[in-house]
Structures are given as C-alpha cells and as structure tokens.
C-alpha positions as CSV (number, residue, x, y, z in Angstrom):
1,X,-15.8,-73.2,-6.5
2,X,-14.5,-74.2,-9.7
3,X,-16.7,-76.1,-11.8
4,X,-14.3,-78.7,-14.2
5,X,-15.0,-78.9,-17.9
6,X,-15.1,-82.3,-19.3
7,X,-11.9,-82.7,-20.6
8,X,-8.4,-81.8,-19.2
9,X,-5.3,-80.9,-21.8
10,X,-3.5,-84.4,-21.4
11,X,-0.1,-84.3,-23.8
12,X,2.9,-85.9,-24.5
13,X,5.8,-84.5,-25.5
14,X,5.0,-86.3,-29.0
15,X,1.4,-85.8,-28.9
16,X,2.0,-82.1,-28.2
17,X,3.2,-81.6,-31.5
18,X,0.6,-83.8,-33.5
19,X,-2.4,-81.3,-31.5
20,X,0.0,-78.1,-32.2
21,X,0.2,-78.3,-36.1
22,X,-3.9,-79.0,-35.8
23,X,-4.0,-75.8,-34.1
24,X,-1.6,-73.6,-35.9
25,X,-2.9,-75.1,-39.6
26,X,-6.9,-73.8,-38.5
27,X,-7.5,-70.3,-39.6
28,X,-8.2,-69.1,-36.1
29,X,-7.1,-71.6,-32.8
30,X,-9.9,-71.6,-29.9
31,X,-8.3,-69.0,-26.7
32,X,-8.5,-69.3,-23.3
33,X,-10.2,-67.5,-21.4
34,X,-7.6,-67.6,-18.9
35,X,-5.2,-68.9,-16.4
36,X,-4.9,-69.9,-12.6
37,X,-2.9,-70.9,-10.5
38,X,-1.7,-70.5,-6.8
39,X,1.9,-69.2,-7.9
40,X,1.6,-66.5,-10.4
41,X,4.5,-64.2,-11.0
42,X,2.8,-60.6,-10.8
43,X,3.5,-56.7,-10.2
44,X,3.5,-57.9,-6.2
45,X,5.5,-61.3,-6.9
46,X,5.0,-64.4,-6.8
47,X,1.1,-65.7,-5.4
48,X,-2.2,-66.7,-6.1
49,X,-4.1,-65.1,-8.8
50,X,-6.2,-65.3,-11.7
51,X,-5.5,-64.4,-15.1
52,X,-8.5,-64.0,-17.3
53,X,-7.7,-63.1,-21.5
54,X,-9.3,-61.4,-24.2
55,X,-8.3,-60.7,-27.2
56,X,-4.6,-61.8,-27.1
57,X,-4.6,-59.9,-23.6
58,X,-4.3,-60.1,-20.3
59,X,-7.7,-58.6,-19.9
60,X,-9.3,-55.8,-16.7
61,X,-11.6,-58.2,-15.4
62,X,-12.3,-62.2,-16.1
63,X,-14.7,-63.2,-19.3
64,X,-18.1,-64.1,-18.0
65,X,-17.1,-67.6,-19.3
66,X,-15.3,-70.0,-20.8
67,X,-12.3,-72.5,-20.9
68,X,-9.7,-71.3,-18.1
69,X,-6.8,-73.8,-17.2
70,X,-5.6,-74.2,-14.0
71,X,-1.9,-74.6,-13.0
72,X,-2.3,-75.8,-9.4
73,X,1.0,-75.3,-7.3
74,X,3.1,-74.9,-10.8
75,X,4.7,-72.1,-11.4
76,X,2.9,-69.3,-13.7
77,X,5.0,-66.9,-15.6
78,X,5.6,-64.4,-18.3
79,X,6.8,-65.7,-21.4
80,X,10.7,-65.4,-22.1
81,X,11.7,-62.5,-24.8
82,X,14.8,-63.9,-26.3
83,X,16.1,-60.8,-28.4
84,X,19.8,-62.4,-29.3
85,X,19.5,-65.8,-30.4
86,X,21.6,-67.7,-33.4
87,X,21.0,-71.3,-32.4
88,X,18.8,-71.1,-35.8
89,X,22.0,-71.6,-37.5
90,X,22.4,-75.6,-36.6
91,X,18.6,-76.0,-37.8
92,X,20.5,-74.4,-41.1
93,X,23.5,-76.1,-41.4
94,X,23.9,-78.9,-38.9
95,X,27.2,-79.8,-40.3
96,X,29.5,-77.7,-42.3
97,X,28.7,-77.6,-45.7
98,X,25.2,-79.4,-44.8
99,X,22.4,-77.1,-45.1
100,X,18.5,-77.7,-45.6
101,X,15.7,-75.8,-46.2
102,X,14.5,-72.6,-43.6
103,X,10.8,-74.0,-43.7
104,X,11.5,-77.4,-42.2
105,X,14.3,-75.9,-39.8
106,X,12.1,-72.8,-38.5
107,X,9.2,-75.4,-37.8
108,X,12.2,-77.2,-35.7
109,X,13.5,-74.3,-34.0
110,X,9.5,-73.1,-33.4
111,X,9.1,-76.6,-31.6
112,X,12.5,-75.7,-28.9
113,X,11.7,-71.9,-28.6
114,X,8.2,-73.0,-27.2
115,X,9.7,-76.2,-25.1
116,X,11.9,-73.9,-23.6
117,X,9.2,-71.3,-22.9
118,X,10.8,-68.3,-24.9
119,X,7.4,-67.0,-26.7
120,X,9.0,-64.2,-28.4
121,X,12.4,-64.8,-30.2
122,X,15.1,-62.4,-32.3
123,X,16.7,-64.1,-34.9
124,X,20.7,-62.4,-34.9
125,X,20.5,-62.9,-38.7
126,X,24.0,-61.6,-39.8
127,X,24.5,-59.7,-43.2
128,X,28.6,-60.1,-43.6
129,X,31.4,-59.9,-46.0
130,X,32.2,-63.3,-45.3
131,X,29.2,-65.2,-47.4
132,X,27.5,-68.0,-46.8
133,X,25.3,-68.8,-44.1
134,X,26.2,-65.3,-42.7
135,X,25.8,-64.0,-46.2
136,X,22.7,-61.9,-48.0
137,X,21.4,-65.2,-50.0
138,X,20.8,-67.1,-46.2
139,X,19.3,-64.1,-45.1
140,X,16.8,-63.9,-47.8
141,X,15.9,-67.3,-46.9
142,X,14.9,-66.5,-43.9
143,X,12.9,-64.0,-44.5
144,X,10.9,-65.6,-47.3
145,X,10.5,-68.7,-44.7
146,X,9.2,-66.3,-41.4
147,X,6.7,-64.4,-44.7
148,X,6.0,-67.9,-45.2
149,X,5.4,-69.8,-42.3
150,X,3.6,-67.0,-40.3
151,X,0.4,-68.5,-39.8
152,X,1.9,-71.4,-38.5
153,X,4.8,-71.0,-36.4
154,X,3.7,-70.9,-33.2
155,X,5.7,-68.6,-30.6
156,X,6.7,-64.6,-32.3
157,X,9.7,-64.7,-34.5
158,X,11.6,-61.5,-34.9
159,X,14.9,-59.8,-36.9
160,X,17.9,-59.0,-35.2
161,X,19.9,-58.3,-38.1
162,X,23.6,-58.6,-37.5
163,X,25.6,-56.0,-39.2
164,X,29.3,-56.3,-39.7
165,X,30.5,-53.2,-39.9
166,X,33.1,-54.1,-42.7
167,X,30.7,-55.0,-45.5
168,X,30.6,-51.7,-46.9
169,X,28.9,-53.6,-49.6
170,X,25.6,-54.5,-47.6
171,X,24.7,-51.4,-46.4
172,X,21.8,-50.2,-49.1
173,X,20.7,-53.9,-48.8
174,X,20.6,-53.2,-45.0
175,X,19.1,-50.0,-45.6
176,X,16.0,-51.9,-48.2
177,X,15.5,-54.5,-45.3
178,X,14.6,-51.7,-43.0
179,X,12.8,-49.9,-44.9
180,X,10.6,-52.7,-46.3
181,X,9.9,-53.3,-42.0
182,X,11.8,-56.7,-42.1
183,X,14.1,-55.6,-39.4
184,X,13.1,-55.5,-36.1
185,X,16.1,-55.1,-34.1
186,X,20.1,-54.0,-35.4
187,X,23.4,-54.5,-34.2
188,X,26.4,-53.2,-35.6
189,X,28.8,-56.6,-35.1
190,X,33.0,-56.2,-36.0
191,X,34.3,-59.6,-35.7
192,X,37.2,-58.8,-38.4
193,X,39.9,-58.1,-36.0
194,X,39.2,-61.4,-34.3
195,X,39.4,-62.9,-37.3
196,X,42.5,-61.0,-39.0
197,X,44.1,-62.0,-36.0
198,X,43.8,-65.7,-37.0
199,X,44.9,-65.2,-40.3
200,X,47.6,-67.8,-39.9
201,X,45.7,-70.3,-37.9
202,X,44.7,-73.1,-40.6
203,X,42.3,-75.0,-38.6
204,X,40.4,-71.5,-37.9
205,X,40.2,-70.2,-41.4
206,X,38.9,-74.1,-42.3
207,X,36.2,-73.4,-39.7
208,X,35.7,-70.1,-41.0
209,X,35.9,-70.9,-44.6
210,X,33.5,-74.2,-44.1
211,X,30.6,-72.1,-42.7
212,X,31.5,-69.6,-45.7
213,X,30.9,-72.3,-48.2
214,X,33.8,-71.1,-49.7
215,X,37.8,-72.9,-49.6
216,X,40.6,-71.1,-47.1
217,X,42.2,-69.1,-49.6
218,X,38.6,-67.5,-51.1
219,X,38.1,-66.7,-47.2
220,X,41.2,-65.2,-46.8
221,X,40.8,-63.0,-49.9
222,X,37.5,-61.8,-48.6
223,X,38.8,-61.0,-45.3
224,X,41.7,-59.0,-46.7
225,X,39.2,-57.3,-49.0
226,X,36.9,-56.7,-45.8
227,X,39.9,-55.0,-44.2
228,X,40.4,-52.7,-47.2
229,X,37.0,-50.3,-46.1
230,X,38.5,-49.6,-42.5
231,X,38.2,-45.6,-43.4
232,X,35.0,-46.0,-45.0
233,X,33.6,-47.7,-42.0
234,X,32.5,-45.1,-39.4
235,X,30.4,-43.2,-41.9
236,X,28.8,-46.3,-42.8
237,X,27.9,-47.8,-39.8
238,X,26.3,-44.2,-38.4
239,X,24.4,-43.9,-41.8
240,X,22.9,-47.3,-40.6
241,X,22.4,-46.5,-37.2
242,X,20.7,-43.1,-38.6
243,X,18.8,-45.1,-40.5
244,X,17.8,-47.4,-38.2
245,X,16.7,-44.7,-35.3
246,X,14.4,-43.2,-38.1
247,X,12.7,-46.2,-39.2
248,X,12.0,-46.7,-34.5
249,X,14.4,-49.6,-34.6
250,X,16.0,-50.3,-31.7
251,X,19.9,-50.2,-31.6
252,X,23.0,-52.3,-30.3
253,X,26.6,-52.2,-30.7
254,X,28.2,-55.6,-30.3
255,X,31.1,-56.5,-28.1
256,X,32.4,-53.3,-26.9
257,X,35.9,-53.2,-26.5
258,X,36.1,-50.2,-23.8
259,X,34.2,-46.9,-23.0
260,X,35.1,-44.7,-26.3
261,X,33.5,-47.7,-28.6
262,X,30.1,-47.7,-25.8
263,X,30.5,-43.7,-26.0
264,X,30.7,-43.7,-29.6
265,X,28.0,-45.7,-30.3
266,X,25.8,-44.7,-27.4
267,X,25.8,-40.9,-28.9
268,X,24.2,-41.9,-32.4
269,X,21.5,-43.8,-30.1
270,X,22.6,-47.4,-29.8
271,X,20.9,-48.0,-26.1
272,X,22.1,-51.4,-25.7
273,X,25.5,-52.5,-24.8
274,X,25.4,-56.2,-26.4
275,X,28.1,-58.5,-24.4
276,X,30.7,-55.5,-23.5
277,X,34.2,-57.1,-23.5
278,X,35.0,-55.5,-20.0
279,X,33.8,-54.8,-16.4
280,X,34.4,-51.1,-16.8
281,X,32.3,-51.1,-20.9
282,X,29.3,-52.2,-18.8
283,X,29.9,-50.4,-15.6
284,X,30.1,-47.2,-18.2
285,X,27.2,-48.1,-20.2
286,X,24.8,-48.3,-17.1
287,X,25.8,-44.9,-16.3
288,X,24.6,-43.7,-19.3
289,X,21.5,-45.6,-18.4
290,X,21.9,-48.3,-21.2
291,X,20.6,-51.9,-21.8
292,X,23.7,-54.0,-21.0
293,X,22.7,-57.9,-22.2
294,X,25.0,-60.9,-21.8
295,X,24.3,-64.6,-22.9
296,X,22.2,-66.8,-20.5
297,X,25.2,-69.3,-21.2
298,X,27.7,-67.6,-19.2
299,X,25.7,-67.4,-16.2
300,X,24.6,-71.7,-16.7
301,X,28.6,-72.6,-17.4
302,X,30.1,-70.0,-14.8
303,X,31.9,-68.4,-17.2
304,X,32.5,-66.8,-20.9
305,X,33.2,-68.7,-23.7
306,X,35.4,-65.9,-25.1
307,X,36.8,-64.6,-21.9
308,X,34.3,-61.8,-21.6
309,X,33.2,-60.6,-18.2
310,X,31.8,-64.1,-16.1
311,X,27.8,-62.7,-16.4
312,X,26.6,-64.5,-12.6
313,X,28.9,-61.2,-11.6
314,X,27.4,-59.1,-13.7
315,X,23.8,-59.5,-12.4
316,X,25.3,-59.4,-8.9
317,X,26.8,-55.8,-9.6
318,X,23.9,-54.7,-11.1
319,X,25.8,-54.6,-14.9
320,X,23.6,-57.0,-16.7
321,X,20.1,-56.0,-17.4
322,X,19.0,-58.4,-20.1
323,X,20.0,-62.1,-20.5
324,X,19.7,-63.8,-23.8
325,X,20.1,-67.2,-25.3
326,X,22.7,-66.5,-27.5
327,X,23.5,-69.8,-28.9
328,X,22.0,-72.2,-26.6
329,X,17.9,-71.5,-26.7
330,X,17.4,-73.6,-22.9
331,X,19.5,-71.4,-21.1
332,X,17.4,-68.5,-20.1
333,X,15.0,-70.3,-18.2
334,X,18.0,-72.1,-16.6
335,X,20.2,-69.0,-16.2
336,X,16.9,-67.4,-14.1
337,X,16.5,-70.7,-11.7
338,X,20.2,-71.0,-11.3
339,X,20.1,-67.1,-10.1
340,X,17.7,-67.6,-8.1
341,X,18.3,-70.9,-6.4
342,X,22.2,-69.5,-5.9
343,X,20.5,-66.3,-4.1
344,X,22.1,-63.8,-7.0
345,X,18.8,-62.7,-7.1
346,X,15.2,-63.4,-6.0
347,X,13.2,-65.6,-8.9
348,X,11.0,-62.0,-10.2
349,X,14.2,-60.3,-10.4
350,X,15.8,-62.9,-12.2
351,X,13.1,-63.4,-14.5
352,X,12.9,-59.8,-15.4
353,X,16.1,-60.3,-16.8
354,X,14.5,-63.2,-19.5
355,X,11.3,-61.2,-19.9
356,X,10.5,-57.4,-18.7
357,X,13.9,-56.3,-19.3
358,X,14.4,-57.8,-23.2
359,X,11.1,-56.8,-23.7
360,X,11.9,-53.1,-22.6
361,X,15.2,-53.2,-24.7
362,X,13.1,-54.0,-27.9
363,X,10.7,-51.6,-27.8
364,X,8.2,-53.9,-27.1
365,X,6.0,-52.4,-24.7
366,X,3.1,-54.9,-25.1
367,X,4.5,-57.8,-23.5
368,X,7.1,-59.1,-20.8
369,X,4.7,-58.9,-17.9
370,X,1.2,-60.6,-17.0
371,X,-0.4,-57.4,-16.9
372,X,-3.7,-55.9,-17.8
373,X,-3.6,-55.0,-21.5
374,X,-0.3,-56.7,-22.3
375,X,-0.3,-59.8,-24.5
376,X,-1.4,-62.9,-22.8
377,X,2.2,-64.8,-23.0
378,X,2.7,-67.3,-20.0
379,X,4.5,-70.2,-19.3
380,X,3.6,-73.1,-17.0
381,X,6.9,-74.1,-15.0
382,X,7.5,-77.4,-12.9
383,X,10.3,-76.0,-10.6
384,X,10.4,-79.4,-7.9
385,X,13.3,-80.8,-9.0
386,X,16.3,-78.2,-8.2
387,X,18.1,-77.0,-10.9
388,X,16.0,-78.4,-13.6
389,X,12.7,-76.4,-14.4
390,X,11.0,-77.7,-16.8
391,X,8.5,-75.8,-19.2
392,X,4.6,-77.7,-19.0
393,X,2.5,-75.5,-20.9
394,X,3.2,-72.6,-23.5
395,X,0.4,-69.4,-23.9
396,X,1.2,-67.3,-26.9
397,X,-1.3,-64.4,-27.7
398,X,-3.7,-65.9,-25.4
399,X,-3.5,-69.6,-27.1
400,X,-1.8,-72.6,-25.8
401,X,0.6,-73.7,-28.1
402,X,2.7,-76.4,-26.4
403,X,1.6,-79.0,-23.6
404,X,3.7,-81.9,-21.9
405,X,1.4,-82.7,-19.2
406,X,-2.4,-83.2,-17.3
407,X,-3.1,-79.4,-17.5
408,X,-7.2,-79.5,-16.0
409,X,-9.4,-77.3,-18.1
410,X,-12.0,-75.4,-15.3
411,X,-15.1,-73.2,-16.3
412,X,-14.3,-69.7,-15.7
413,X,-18.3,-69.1,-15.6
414,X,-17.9,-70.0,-11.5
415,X,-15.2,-68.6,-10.5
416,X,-16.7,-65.3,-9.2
417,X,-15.7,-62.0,-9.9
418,X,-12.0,-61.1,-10.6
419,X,-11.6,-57.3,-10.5
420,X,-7.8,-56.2,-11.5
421,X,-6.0,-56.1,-8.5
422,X,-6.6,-59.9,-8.4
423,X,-5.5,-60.1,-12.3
424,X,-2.3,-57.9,-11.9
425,X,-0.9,-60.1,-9.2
C-alpha cells in the first residue's frame, strides 16, 4: 500500500504561479521522486505504472524513498516538444507598434507553454530583411532575455532561428549565432515572393510595414532591395545550411513549393520538410525518409490558414510526422485529442506526433518518451470532458513546475519494488 505524506499539492490556477516563482527563484527546487498513476502513456501504451526519477531522469528502478505524486485515473504523459512556435511574438508586440520588454513577456509565454503542457519549446526567431520585430535588434533581445532568465523560466526554451533566405546581409550574423551555440534549430524561410506579390495591396504593406516599425514606402524599398540578391541567394543559403550541419544543427526548409525545392534542400542535409505547400512535397519528402511537420492549428480548425495541404489528411496518409504549435501554443495537446477522439489515430500515436516525433526531429534524443534514462518530462492530463483536455500538473527535469488541482503526494518508501519493465510502461 501506499503510505500518504502529509500534505497533497493543492493549487489554483493563481496560486500555481505564486508557489512557481518560489520554486524557480531557489537555487535548486525539491524533485520528485516520481510519478503514478493508473494511465501512463509507455513503450506498451497506455496503463498502469510507476515512474520513479533521479537526477532529471526517468530512472532503472524506483528511489528507496521519497515524495512520489500520484495521478489516480488522470492521464500521465510525456511532455509536448514544440519545435516551431512564434506565438512569442504577441507577448512582444501585442499591438502593432506596441512592444515591451522580452523579460516580462518570456515570464508570460513560460506561464502558457507549461499550462498547455509543452515542456520543451523552439522559439522560430526570424533574422529578415524586413526589420523590426523580425529584425537582428529583436532577436538580440531574446537572446539576452533566455541568457537572462535561465534559472527561472520554468519549461526548456530553445532557437529556431528563422532565416530568410533574401537577407544576404544577415548571413555572418547567422553564421556568429551558431557558432557562439545560440542556435538550436534553422530553417531557411522565403516569404519574399508572397510578399512581392502584394506589392500593390495597401492594407498588406500597412500590416507588413506596422510589424516592421517602419512606414509603407520604407517597406517597400526594403522589399525591392531584398529582391535585388535573387542570384546571390542559393550560395548563401547552402553556406548556412553547411554551416549549420557542421556546428550538429538540425535543418529545415520552410514551405516547399514542390519536389525540386524538397530535393534541393534535402541533398545539402535539410531533414525536415517544414509545412510543404503540396500533397505531392510531402508525399516526396517521406520517401526520402524526411521529418514532414505541419501546424497543430490546421488539424484543430480543419483546414490551412494559407491553403496548404488540410494536416487531419496528412496524419491519415501517413505525410505528417511532427505537429507543432505554430502560432497558437494550445493546439498540440488539442490537435492529439481531436485525432484521437476522431479515430485518425489511436491517442500514443497521436501523441508521438507532439512529443517522440519533434523530439526525434531536433536531435534531442533525451527526451519525448517516459523512458528509462530520458528526462523526467510528464504531464498530468484531465481527458473527461470530450474535446477539452485540460493540463493538471507540469514535470520538467524531474520537478513540478505548474499545478491547477488536488494532486496527493504518497511515500514512495512503500510502494515495493519497481524493477523497469514496470517503469517503461
């Protein structure tokens, strides 16, 4: 039997923060020992099983003792690895032409990343011609703000530096960022055709121009200017990518238009196909055995918000491998439900799409599962109302980080001897 400690984890949303900040601003928080709970998502699926930690991990065989909590009938699973995220950017600059200060909105953005149960999280930080908040000064920001706030932010914040391939100008600061290990993930992004295309459309350049911080016209001369380096662009763009693969970066190409752009890329080592424009880019890229991801949006609205391939389809055919928040940090825990509970695919497949799969796509081969010697990231999920899962507890590196409900605390001393079998699933 399991013995109870004295006291069990009892937060409110509001509360949750107040105890969070007291254990992120300590020099080292207290771990758990571990985790139980009678629907754990393993290697075999979904049952009961025990989880015990140490150090950070998912550890062989369950600590002699200590706090362990237990999750009941809630649902137990890895935590979400978000590796294309930008909703950072309203935390910036709310309104156009509003911005504040990184700190205070990476504390914010922190607060929904754990809420929403994604425990490690890519930044798409773009470096582009086009200034502004997409521009080398913003970017800086956030870099001094992750150096900054590392100690206290509570979930794993990562680089996915967005490259346009236009600004020609950006490349040796690109190349610096790498180097210097600030970069953990690239894309090579061209949105400057999109945009050229609009040229004439006032209430697009505004849009444009606003995030820009700059007026129409100054936009418009920075676009044409942009468009100037189109035979420069190619050597530039592999020079990064070169680069990149050197310094063990992963690689992605962004919006592939059709097969020679996913052939192109895919031969100087980009292995993920980033929101392929097409049915036939991503059929193509998972013949040459790529990462395809699409945005965990598409699959909650039923369709693309730029008219790319509907991504519920995708997962059906087997062309989506990875599922990301893009702008929208919620969805991925939604997108995996909604799967699910429309039979696109069973919940562990589905949620390898959030977790294992990202995780694999990254190069991060310590997490993404609730395996032995992987990091101890797990989420506490109340699935009972259809449709609407909602995220309980938040484990990060073996620590809970976020609580919104009576989560009992039990003595691991008495819970008899896990071996690994029992931890793995």
């Amino acid at each position: 039997m399991w013995r109870r400690i004295g006291l069990d984890i009892c937060l409110s949303s509001a509360s949750a923060n107040v105890v969070f900040m007291h254990m992120t601003n300590q020099t080292q928080s207290s771990p758990l020992a571990g985790i139980t709970g009678r629907r754990v998502l393993g290697a075999g699926g979904v049952g009961p099983a025990m989880l015990g930690f140490r150090d950070g991990n998912v550890a062989q065989q369950a600590p002699g003792s200590g706090p362990c909590i237990d999750a009941g009938d809630l649902l137990v699973l890895p935590g979400i690895v978000d590796i294309h995220g930008d909703a950072f950017e309203r935390a910036v600059m709310p309104r156009p032409g509003v911005s504040f200060p990184y700190a205070a909105a990476l504390i914010d953005v922190d607060r929904q990343l754990l809420a929403h149960g994604i425990t490690t999280a890519f930044h798409g930080v773009t470096l582009s011609w086009e200034g502004g908040l997409r521009g080398e000064a913003y970017a800086l920001r956030m870099f001094d703000a992750l150096a900054q706030l590392r100690l206290v932010l509570g979930a794993s914040h990562r680089v996915h530096l967005r490259f346009e391939a236009y600004h020609l100008a950006g490349v040796e600061t690109a190349l610096s960022w790498m180097a210097d290990g600030r970069v953990n993930l690239l894309a090579i992004n061209d949105h400057l055709p999109t945009m050229a295309r609009r040229m004439a459309d006032e209430r697009k350049m505004q849009q444009y121009a606003e995030r820009a911080e700059c007026d129409v016209e100054t936009f418009r001369g920075r676009l044409r200017a942009a468009s100037r380096n189109a035979q420069d662009v190619p050597a530039a763009m592999m020079k990064l990518v070169a680069a990149a693969r050197a310094a063990g970066l992963p690689v992605a190409s962004h919006d592939d238009p059709d097969e020679a752009m996913r052939r192109h890329y895919h031969r100087q080592g980009c292995g993920i196909a980033e929101f392929p424009l097409t049915t036939e880019v991503a059929a193509f890229a998972r013949q040459l055995g790529d990462e395809i991801v699409f945005g965990a949006p598409n699959v909650l609205r039923g369709t693309s918000h730029t008219g790319a391939p509907n991504a519920t389809d995708m997962v059906a055919a087997g062309l989506c491998t990875v599922l990301a928040s893009d702008y929208y940090y919620p969805a991925p825990l939604l997108a995996a439900f909604k799967l699910a509970q429309q039979s696109v695919a069973d919940l562990a497949s589905a949620w390898h799409l959030v977790s294992r799969n990202p995780a694999r796509a990254a190069g991060l081969q310590d997490r993404g599962t609730l395996a032995p010697g992987l990091r101890a990231d797990a989420i506490i999920v109340d699935d009972r109302q259809p449709g609407l899962p909602r995220v309980c507890a938040t484990i990060v590196n073996g620590e809970l980080k976020h609580a919104t409900t009576v989560l009992p605390l039990i003595d691991i001393a008495h819970a008899g001897h896990a071996d690994a079998d029992s931890l793995a699933a």
